[in-house]
N, C-alpha and C positions, 0 to 999 in steps of 0.2 A: 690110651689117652686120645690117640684118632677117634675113635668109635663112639669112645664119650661125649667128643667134640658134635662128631655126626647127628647124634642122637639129640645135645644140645641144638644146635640148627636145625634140625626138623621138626621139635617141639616149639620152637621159634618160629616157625614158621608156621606151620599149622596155625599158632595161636595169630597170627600176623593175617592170616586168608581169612579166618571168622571176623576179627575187628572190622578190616576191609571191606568184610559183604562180597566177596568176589571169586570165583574159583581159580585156585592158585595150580600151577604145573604140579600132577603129583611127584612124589619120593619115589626114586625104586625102590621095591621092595626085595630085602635083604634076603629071602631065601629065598625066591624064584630068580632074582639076579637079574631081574627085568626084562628077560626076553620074550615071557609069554605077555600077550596083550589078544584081548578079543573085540569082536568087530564094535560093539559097544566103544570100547576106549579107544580104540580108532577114531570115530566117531566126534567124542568127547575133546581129544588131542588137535581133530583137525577145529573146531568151534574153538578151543584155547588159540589156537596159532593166529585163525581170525582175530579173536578177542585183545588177542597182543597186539597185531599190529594198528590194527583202528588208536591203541593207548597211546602206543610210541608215533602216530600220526598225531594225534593230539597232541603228545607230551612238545613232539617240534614246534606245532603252533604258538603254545605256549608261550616254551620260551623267545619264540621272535617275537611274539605281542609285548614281552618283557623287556626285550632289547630296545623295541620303538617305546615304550613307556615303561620305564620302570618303579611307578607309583601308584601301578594296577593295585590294588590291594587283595579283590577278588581275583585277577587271574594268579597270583602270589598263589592264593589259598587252593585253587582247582592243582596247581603243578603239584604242592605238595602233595593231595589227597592221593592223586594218579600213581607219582613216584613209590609212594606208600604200599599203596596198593599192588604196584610191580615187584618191590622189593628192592630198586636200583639207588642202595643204600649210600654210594658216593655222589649221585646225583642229587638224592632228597638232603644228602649232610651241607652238600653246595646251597640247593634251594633253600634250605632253612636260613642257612647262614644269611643268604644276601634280602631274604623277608625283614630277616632281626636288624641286619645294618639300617635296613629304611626306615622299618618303623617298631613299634613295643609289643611283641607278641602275649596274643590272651592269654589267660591263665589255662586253658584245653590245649592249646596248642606246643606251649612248655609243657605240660605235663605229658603230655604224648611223645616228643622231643626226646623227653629226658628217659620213660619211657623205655624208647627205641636204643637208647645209647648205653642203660644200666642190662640192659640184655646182652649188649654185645663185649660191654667190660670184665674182662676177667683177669686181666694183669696190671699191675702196679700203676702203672704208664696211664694205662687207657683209664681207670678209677682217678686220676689227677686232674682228666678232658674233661670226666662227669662232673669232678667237682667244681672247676672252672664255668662248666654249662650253667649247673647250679646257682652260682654266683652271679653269675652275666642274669638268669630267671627272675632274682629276686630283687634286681632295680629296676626291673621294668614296671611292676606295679608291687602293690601289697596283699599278697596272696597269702594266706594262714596254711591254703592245702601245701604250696611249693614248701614255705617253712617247714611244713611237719615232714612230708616228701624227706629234704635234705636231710633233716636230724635221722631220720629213721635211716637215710642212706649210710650217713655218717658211721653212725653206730658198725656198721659190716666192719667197718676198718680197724674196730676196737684192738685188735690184738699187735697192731702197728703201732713203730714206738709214739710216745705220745698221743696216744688214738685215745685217751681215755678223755685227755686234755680239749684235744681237737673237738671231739662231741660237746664236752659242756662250752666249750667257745661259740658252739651253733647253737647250741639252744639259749645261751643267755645273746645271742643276737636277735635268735627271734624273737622272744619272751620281750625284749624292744622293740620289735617292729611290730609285733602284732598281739605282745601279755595282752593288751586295752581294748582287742576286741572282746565287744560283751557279748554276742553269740558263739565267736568260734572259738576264743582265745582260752577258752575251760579244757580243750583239747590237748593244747602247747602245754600246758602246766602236770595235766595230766599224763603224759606221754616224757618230760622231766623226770617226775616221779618216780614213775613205775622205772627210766634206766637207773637212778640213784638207788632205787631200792633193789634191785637186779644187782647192783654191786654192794650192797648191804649184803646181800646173799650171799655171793664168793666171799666176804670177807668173815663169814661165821666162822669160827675155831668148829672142830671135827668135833660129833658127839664125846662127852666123856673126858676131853682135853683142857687143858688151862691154856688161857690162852696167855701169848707171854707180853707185856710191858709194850712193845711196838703194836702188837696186834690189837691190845686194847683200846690203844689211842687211835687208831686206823678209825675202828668199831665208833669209837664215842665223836670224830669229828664227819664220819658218816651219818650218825644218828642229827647231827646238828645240822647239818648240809638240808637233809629232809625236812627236821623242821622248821628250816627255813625258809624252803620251799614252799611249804603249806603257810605259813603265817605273812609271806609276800603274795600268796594268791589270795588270802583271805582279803587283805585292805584292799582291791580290787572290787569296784562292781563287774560282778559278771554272772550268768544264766546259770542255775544250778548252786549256788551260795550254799545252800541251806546244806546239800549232798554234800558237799568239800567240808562245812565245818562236822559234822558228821562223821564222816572218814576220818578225820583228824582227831577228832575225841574218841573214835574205836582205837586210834596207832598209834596215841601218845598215852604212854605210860602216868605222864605225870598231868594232872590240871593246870587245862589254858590260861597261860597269864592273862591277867585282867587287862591293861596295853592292847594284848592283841583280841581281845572279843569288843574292846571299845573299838577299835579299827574295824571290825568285823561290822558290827552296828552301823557305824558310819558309813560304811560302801554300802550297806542292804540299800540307806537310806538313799543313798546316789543311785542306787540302782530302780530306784521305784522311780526315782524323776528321769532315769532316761528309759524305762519301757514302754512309756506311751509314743517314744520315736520310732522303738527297736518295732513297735507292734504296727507303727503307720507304715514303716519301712516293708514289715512282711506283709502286710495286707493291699499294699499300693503295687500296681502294676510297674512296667520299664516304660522312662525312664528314670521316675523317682526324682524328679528332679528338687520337686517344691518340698518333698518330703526330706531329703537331705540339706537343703537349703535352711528349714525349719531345725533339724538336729544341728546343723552350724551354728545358729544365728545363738543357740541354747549353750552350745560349746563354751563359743566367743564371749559370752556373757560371766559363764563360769570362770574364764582364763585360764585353763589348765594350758602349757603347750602342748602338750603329748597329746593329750586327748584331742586338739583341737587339730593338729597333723594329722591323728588317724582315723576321722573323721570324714576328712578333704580327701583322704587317701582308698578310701569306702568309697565314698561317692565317684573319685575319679576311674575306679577300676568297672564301675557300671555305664559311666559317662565319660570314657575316654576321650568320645570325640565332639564332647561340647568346649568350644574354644572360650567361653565366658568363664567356667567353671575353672580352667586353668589359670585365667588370669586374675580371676580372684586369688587362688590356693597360691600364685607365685607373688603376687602382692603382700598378701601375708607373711611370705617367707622373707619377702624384701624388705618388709621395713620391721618387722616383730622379732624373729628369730636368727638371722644375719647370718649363719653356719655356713661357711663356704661351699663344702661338697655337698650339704643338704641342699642348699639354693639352687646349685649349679645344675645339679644333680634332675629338681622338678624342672628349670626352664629344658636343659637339652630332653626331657621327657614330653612336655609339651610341645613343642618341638614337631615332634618324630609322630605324635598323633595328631596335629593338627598343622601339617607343612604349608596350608596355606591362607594360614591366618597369618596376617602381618604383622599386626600387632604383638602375637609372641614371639616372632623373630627379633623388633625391637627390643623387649623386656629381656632379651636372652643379651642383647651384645651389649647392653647397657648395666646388667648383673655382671656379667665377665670383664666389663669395665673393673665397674666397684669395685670388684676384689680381687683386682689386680692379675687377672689372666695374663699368658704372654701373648705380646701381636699377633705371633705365627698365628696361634689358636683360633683367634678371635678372626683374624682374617677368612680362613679356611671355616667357618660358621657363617660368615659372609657371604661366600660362593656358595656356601651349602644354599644359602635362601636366595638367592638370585635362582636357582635351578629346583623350585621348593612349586612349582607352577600354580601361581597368584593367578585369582579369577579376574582382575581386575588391572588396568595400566596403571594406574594411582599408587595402587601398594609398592607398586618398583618403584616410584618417587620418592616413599614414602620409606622405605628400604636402605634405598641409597642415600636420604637424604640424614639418617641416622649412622652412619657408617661414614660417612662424613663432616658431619661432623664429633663423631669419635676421635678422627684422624685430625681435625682442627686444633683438638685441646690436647695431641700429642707433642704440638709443633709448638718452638719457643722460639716466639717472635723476635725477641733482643737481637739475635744472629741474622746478619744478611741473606744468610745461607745457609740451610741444611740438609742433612738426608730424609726429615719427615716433612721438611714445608714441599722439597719436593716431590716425594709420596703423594701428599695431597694435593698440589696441582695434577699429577698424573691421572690421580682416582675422580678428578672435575671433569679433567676432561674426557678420561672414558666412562663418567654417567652421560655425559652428553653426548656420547656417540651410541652407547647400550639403549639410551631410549628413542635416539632415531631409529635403529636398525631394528635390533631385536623387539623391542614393545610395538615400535610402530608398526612392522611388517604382523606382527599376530595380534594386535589388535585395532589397527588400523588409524590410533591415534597415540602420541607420545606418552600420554597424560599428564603432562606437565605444557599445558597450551600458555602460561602465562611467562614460563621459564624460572620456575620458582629455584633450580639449583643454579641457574647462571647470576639471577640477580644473587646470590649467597655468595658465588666466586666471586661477584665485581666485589661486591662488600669487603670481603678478607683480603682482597689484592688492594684497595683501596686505603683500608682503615686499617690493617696489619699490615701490609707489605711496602704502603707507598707507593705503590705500584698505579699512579691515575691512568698511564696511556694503556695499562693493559683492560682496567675496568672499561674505559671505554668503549674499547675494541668487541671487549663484551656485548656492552649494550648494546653496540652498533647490529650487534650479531642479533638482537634479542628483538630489536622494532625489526630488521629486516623477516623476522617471521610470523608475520603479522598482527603486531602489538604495537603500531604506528599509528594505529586509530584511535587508540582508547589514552584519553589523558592522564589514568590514574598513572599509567606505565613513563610517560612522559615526565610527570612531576615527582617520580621513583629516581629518577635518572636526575633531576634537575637538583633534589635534593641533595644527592650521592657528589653533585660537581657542588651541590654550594658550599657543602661542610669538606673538602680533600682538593677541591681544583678551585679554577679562579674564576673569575665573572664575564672574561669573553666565552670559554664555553660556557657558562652559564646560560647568558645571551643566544647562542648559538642554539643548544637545544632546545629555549623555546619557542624561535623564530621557527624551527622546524617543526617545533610541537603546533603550532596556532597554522601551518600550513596541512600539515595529515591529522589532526585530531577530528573525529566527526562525533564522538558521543556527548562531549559537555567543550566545547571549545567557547563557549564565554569564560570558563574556568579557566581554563590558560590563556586567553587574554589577559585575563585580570592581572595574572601571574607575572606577565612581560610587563603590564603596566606599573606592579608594583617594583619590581625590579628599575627597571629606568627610573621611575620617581624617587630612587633612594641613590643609586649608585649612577645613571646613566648622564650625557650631557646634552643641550637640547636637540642637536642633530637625530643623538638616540632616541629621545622621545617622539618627536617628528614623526621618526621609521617606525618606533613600534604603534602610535596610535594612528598612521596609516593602512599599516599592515593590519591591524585588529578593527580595524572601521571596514575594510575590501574585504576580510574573509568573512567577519559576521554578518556583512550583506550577501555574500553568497549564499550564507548558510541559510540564514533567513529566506531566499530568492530559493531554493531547495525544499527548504520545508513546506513552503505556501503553492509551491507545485505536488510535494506527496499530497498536501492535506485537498488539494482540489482534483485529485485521480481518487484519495479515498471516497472523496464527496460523492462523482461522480459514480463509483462503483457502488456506492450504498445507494444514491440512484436508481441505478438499473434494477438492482434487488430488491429495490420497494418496486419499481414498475411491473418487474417479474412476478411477484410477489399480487397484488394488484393483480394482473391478469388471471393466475391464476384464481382466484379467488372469482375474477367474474364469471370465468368458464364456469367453475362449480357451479356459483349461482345459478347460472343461468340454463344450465344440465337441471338441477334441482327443479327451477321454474316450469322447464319442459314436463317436466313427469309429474310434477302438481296440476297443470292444465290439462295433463290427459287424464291422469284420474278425477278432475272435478267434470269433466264431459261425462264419462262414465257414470259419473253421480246423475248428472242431468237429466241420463238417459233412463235413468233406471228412477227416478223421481216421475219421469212423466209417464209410466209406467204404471205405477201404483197407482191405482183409484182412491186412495184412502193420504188425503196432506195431512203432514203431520205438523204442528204448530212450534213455528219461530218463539224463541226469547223462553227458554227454558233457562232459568236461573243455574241452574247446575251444569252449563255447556262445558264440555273436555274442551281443552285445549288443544290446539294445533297439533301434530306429530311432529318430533324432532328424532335427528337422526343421532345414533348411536354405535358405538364400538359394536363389533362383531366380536366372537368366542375362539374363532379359529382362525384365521389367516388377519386378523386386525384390519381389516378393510370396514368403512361405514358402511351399513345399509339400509336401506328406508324399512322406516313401520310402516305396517298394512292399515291401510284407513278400515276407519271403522263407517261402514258403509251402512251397512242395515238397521244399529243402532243408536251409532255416536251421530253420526255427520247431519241428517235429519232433525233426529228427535224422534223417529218413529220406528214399531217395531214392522219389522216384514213377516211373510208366511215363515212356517216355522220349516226347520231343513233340520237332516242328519248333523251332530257334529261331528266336522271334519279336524284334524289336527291342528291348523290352526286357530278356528273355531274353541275348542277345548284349551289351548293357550290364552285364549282371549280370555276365556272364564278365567281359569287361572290366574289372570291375572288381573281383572277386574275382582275375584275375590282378597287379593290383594289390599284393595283401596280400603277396603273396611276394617283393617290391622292398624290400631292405633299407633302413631309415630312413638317411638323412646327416644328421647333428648338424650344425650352422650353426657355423665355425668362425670367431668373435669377431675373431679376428685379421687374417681377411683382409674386415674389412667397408671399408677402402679401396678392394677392385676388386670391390665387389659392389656391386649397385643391390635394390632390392627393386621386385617389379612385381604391381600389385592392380588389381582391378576387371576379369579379365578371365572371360570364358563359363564358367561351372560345366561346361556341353556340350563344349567344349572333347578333341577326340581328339588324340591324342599333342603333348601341350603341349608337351613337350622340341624335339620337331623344328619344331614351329611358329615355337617364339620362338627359338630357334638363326638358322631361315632370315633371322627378323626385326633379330636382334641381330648378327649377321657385320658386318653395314655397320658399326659401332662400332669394330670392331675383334676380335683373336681371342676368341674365347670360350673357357673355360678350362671352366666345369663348368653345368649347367643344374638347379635343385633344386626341380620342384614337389613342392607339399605337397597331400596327399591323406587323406580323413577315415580311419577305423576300417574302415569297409565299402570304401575302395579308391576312392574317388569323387573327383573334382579340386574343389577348394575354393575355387578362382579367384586364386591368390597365388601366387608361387615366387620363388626367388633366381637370381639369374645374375652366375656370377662369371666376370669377364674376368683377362687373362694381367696385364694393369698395369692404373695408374691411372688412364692420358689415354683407354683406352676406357672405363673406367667413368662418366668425366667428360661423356665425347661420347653414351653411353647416354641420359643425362640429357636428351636434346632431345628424346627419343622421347616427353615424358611428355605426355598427353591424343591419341595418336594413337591411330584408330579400329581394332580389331581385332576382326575379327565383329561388328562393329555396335555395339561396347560402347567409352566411351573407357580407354583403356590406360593406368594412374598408373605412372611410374616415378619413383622417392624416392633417397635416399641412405640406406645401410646403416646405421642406428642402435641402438644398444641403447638401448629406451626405459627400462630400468632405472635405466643409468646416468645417461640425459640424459632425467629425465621432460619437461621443458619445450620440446625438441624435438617443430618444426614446420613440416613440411615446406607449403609454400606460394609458388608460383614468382613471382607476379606483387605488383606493389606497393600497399600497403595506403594508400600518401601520395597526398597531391595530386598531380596528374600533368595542370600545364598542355597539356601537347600532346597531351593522349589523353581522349576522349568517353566517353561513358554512357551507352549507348541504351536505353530501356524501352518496352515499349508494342510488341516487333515482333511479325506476327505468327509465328508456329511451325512454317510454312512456306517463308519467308523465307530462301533461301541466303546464302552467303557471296561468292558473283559478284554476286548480287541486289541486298546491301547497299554492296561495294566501287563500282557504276555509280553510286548515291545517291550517295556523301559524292566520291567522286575528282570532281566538278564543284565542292568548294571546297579542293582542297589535294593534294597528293600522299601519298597512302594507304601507310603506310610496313605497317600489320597490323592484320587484325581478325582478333576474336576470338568467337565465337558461346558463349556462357554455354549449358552444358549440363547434366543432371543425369547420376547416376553410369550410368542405362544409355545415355546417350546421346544421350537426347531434349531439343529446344530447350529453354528456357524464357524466350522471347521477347525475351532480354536479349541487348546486344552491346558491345565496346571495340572504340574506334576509334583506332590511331593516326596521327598526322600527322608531318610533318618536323620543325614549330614548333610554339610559343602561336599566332605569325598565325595562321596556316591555320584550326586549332583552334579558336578565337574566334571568326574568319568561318563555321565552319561550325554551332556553336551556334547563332547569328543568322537562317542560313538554315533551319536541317534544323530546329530546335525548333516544335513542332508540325504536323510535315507527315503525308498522311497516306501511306502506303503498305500496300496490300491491304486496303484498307475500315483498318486501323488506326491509328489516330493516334498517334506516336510522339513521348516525350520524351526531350529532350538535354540534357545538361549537363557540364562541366567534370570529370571522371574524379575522385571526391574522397570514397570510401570511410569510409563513419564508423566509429568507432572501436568495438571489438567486446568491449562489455562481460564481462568473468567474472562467471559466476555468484557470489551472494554465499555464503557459507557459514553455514549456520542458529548460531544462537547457542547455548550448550553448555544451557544450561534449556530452549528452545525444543526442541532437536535430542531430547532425553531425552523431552519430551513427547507429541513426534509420532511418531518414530522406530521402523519395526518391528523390535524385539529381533533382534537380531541372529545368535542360537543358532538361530531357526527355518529359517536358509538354510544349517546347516552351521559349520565354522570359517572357510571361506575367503570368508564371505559370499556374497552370491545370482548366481553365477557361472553363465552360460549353456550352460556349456559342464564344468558339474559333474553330473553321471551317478549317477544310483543304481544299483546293481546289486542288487535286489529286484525282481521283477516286479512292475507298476504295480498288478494285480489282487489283489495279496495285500497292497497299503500299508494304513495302519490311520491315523488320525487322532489327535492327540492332543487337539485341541480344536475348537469348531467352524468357526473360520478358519485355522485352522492348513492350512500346506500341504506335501504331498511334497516333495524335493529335488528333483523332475527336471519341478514345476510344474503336476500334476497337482492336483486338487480333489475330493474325494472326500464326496458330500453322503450317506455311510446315517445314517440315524437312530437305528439301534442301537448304531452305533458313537460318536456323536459325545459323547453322555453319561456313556459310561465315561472312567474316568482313564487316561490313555497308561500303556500295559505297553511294558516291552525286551523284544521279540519272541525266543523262542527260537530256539536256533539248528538247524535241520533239513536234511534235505540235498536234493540237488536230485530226486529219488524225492517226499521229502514235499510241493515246490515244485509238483511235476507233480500228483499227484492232487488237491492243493488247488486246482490252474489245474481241472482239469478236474469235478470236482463245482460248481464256478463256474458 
């Protein structure tokens, strides 16, 4: 029996070293008695000793990273694999256990589990543990393999009494939990079968024998069992129909009753309307969400319950850790199917996958309400989610604030005195002290700034208890933390005395409110005034329209001092503003007068004048974005051809030269007008290379993938030059659609905007912006990287606490880092573990910060007041009609502009400081022609 046992454990093992992937300490072997070893295995023994202790260095890590957090999920999962791997079967039985108390292990991980434990079961005792494990497996989700798993377990026991019993009680539990699935559930039925028919077989009489009167009827209520079997799997839709009824007309004797091939008919027909789910479900990637949502919605409609349970119960074992999906599936159960342990059973599951969603911790204590759980229970589910680690201070509010009032509607107010009214002051006041301490010290704010659970206490001590001096005391507690500003909280309080206390407090807190109130304190004037006017006598009135005449001239005498500091600072910022502006110009001016000297020199040069007043004269140069570093810089005059009118000796061309062609062959490309109508298969595409050579064929090559491309429209300045924008219109609308993913893709260096086709006319408030401006549990924040720092660089960082679903590296418009990144995750888990870990670490000398993805809100500018606006405002006639437009052009030459006053400026931004000019009154230049234009340039 030793020997056997031996040999059992080494085949165990062995099979345990291959699973693992790892070399396990060999066995001695049994007839050398293990003394011979040669230097090889020497060798090999000292690498194992190594290999060990590095594991059991780890395995310690471990568990102290589990001690300090134990809602690791991933370090959970590495101890087990290790232990596993060791073989240190009392350790891995520990570790599994306290994974299962936290949270609902996968379906891999129970079946490994159980597994490990049906190896090691060989006596009565120990096969009772496995059944037990079993049990405990198959409410954590809806697994069809663990079902079949148990039945097939079951069965070993057959020869124990009632083991025949025992088995068919397992399989008519699964054949409930999971007959209705239509891919796997053909298995369960199957696997049914073949045991009922396996005892069909012992119970055949011997060749040759008659069988006697009991044995007959054994036989014949066997035979019925089966085909009952067979004609409950029939009225089922499920995969392989046709194969079952088949099987069933080979094994029955007699012709299928009509009943059951009409049932039969009917599930085919059920089954043809759910295989375009079953077939989205297999051909749609993880995590299936839309496609389960859509098999739901198709459920729901139909109203089966069962089906529509195990449905929810499909999807949630793929989507454990979507907290929406639970709240749906427990909503359902709350109001449609009401089954206590069923209900109870999904909230404490959701739960345990998703510990820190708030939201299902309330739907869990307000289920165990319903139905009547005992306090203990409900309490001790309580403390579970206080220690459940909420990403957020709100959710403990939010928490407590449902747990309280749970404890509210326990308490029977008729009695002066009880043991639950004082329960519940005790649980008031230690939320008010759990979110000083503990919320505030980890997140730095209580989250409850308005004191939303105190004013609830003053309320129940007031309106239930009678209790007015203790509400007071309250509120007194509630302005002294800084809610003594704000009126609403005043007239919270004043209301709370007008409906339970009497009218001198009443009076009382609003003579305090109209002294601390700063955001609306005409409001609480008005408040004291109408109070005196109804109840007070004229003394009181006196006092209070004194007191409300002194504060709202303060307030007034406050306000007309911010508004003259704002004035004043918007002031400076125009004058700043202003200055710079003339610097520019007048940097600009400099470098226009040395290149017009230049001109000069090289005009008196040439022997050959070229003739003034060519109808077709270029326009001025204007200055433009750059490609690379976004700096303006000036066009090169056109010297030899433009500026003149004449052509010069002929030279090499040089690069810029060949640019100039280029883009003087430009001017000859007829404009295409943007045609309104078809901006559903158009995209708009910005931010790319000013330098950019034949943009049409570049972004064609780029844009094919999309789909056909129908027309390509860059836009190009005066001079012929590419302006970094164009439109691309496709043949339909699902490439314009698909175009859309291109957008922030790098194209020479610079990232690539692709937008949706807008008239911004029509739709000024359109804003194109692809990513989300909201919270966004499952996705980071990184600041602090440095600029260097790739996008493989970052993904090796964070994929050590979660699976890394996209990052996204924050760049400015040419391209360049700006230290910033988004991180997304599968889940909130992952997400939350990885804030924990990554927050402060440092990476390339950098110290980086992390935080929950949570974008603040992007104030508008406010609009100056119509007095203010008139005061500061520069007159609007001095930029033109259409206002100070960048892209509004004088056609005057800069050199002949005249000044009307002495800030006054050109239309095209220029600054012109002569002295003789600045004191004459502005004249309307006459009109002369481009002859006069020229010798005036040239006497200059």
């Amino acid at each position: 029996m030793a020997a056997a046992g031996a040999e059992a454990a080494a085949a165990a093992a062995e099979e345990e070293a291959e699973e693992g992937g790892k070399r396990r300490l060999p066995l001695p072997d049994p007839e050398s008695g293990g003394d011979s070893e040669d230097e090889g295995d020497s060798d090999s023994s000292g690498d194992g000793e190594d290999e060990e202790k590095e594991n059991e260095a780890e395995i310690q890590r471990l568990e102290e990273q589990l001690s300090i957090n134990a809602f690791d999920y991933n370090c959970h999962l590495d101890l087990i694999k290790l232990l596993r791997q060791e073989g240190e079967l009392v350790k891995l039985r520990r570790a599994r256990q306290k994974m299962s108390e936290l949270f609902p292990l996968t379906e891999e991980i129970w079946l490994d589990w159980l597994k490990d434990e049906i190896k090691m079961a060989s006596e009565i005792s120990e096969r009772e543990k496995v059944y037990e494990l079993f049990e405990r497996a198959v409410k954590d989700y809806i697994c069809p393999e663990i079902w079949l798993e148990y039945a097939q377990y079951s069965i070993g026991g057959i020869g124990q009494e009632g083991g025949i019993e025992k088995v068919r009680s397992i399989f008519e539990r699964a054949l409930t939990a999971v007959g209705l699935h239509v891919t796997k559930g053909t298995a369960l039925w199957e696997a049914y079968r073949e045991f009922e028919n396996a005892i069909l077989e012992t119970a055949q009489p011997a060749p040759g024998s008659v069988p006697s009167p009991e044995q007959q009827q054994m036989l014949c209520s066997q035979l019925e069992r089966i085909h009952t079997l067979f004609r409950r799997q029939l009225g089922i839709p499920l995969l392989d129909m046709e194969a079952s009824y088949a099987e069933y007309e080979e094994w029955s004797e007699e012709p299928i009753p009509e009943t059951i091939i009409k049932n039969y008919k009917k599930a085919l027909q059920q089954l043809e309307k759910c295989k375009p789910y079953e077939e989205a479900l297999l051909g749609a990637e993880t995590p299936k969400l839309a496609e389960y949502q859509a098999y739901i919605d198709f459920e729901m409609k139909a109203g089966d319950p069962a089906r529509i349970q195990l449905i929810y119960e499909r999807a949630l074992a793929e989507n454990c850790l979507v907290p929406d999906l639970w709240a749906r599936y427990n909503q359902y159960l709350d109001r449609q199917l009401r089954v206590k342990e069923l209900v109870l059973s999904a909230h404490d599951r959701a739960v345990r996958n998703c510990p820190w969603t708030v939201g299902l911790w309330i739907r869990y204590l307000l289920a165990m309400e319903r139905h009547g759980v005992d306090h203990c229970i409900i309490s001790e589910i309580f403390e579970k989610a206080l220690n459940a680690g909420f990403i957020q201070a709100t959710d403990y509010v939010e928490i407590w604030q449902a747990y309280l009032d749970y404890l509210r509607r326990r308490v029977d107010f008729t009695q002066d005195s009880s043991k639950e009214l004082e329960e519940l002051r005790s649980a008031f006041a230690r939320a008010v002290e759990y979110l000083k301490q503990e919320v505030e010290e980890r997140f730095s704010e209580s989250g409850d700034p308005s004191c939303t659970i105190m004013q609830n206490w003053a309320r129940v001590e007031a309106r239930l208890c009678n209790n007015m001096q203790k509400a007071r005391e309250l509120w007194d507690n509630i302005m002294t933390k800084g809610n003594a500003k704000y009126a609403n909280m005043w007239l919270e309080y004043y209301n709370l005395e007008r409906a339970h206390g009497d009218t001198q407090h009443c009076r009382k807190a609003l003579h305090r409110a109209v002294q601390c109130t700063s955001d609306y304190p005409e409001h609480v004037c008005e408040v004291l005034l109408t109070l005196e006017r109804i109840e007070g006598t004229l003394e009181d009135w006196d006092a209070a329209v004194q007191k409300t005449e002194n504060r709202l001239a303060r307030v007034n005498e406050q306000r007309a001092k911010v508004a003259e500091k704002e004035a004043a600072l918007a002031k400076q910022e125009e004058e700043k503003a202003e200055q710079r502006k003339q610097a520019r110009a007048e940097k600009k001016a400099s470098k226009k007068a040395k290149k017009n000297r230049i001109g000069d020199k090289r005009k008196a040069d040439d022997d050959d004048e070229g003739e003034w007043g060519r109808e077709e004269e270029e326009q001025p140069s204007k200055r433009h974005k750059g490609d690379g570093d976004g700096l303006l810089l000036e066009e090169d005059m056109e010297l030899e051809t433009g500026l003149f009118g004449r052509s010069g000796t002929e030279k090499p061309d040089r690069p810029a030269n060949q640019k100039q062609k280029a883009s003087t062959s430009r001017k000859d490309i007829p404009k295409v007008l943007h045609d309104s109508s078809k901006d559903n298969v158009t995209v708009f595409v910005s931010n790319l290379s000013y330098n950019m050579t034949e943009p049409e064929v570049k972004l064609k090559e780029l844009f094919e993938s999309c789909g056909e491309v129908e027309q390509i429209r860059p836009v190009f300045s005066n001079k012929g030059t590419f302006r970094g924008y164009c439109y691309v219109e496709f043949k339909d609308e699902k490439s314009a659609l698909q175009a859309l993913g291109l957008d922030r893709k790098v194209v020479e260096g610079r990232p690539m905007f692709v937008s949706p086709c807008v008239d911004k006319n029509k739709n000024p408030d359109f804003k194109v912006f692809r990513y989300s401006t909201t919270l966004e549990k499952h996705k980071l924040f990184i600041s602090g990287l440095p600029f260097s720092c790739t996008k493989e660089e970052l993904e090796d960082v964070c994929k050590a606490h979660g699976n890394v679903k996209d990052i996204r590296l924050v760049t400015n418009r040419a391209g360049k880092p700006k230290g910033l990144a988004y991180v997304e995750y599968e889940n909130e888990a992952q997400a939350s573990q990885a804030v924990l870990k990554m927050d402060g670490l440092t990476i390339k000398e950098h110290v980086i910060k992390v935080a929950i993805s949570n974008p603040p809100l992007r104030k508008l500018p406010d609009k100056p007041e119509a007095g203010r606006a008139s005061q500061f405002a520069v007159p609007r006639q001095i930029y033109g009609a259409r206002g100070k437009g960048r892209t509004q052009l004088s056609m005057m030459p800069r050199a002949l502009q005249r000044q009307s006053n002495p800030v006054a400026k050109a239309e095209n931004g220029m600054v012109q400081n002569s002295p003789a000019t600045s004191s004459e009154p502005a004249e309307e230049p006459k009109k002369m022609s481009n002859a006069d234009f020229a010798k005036m340039l040239l006497n200059k």
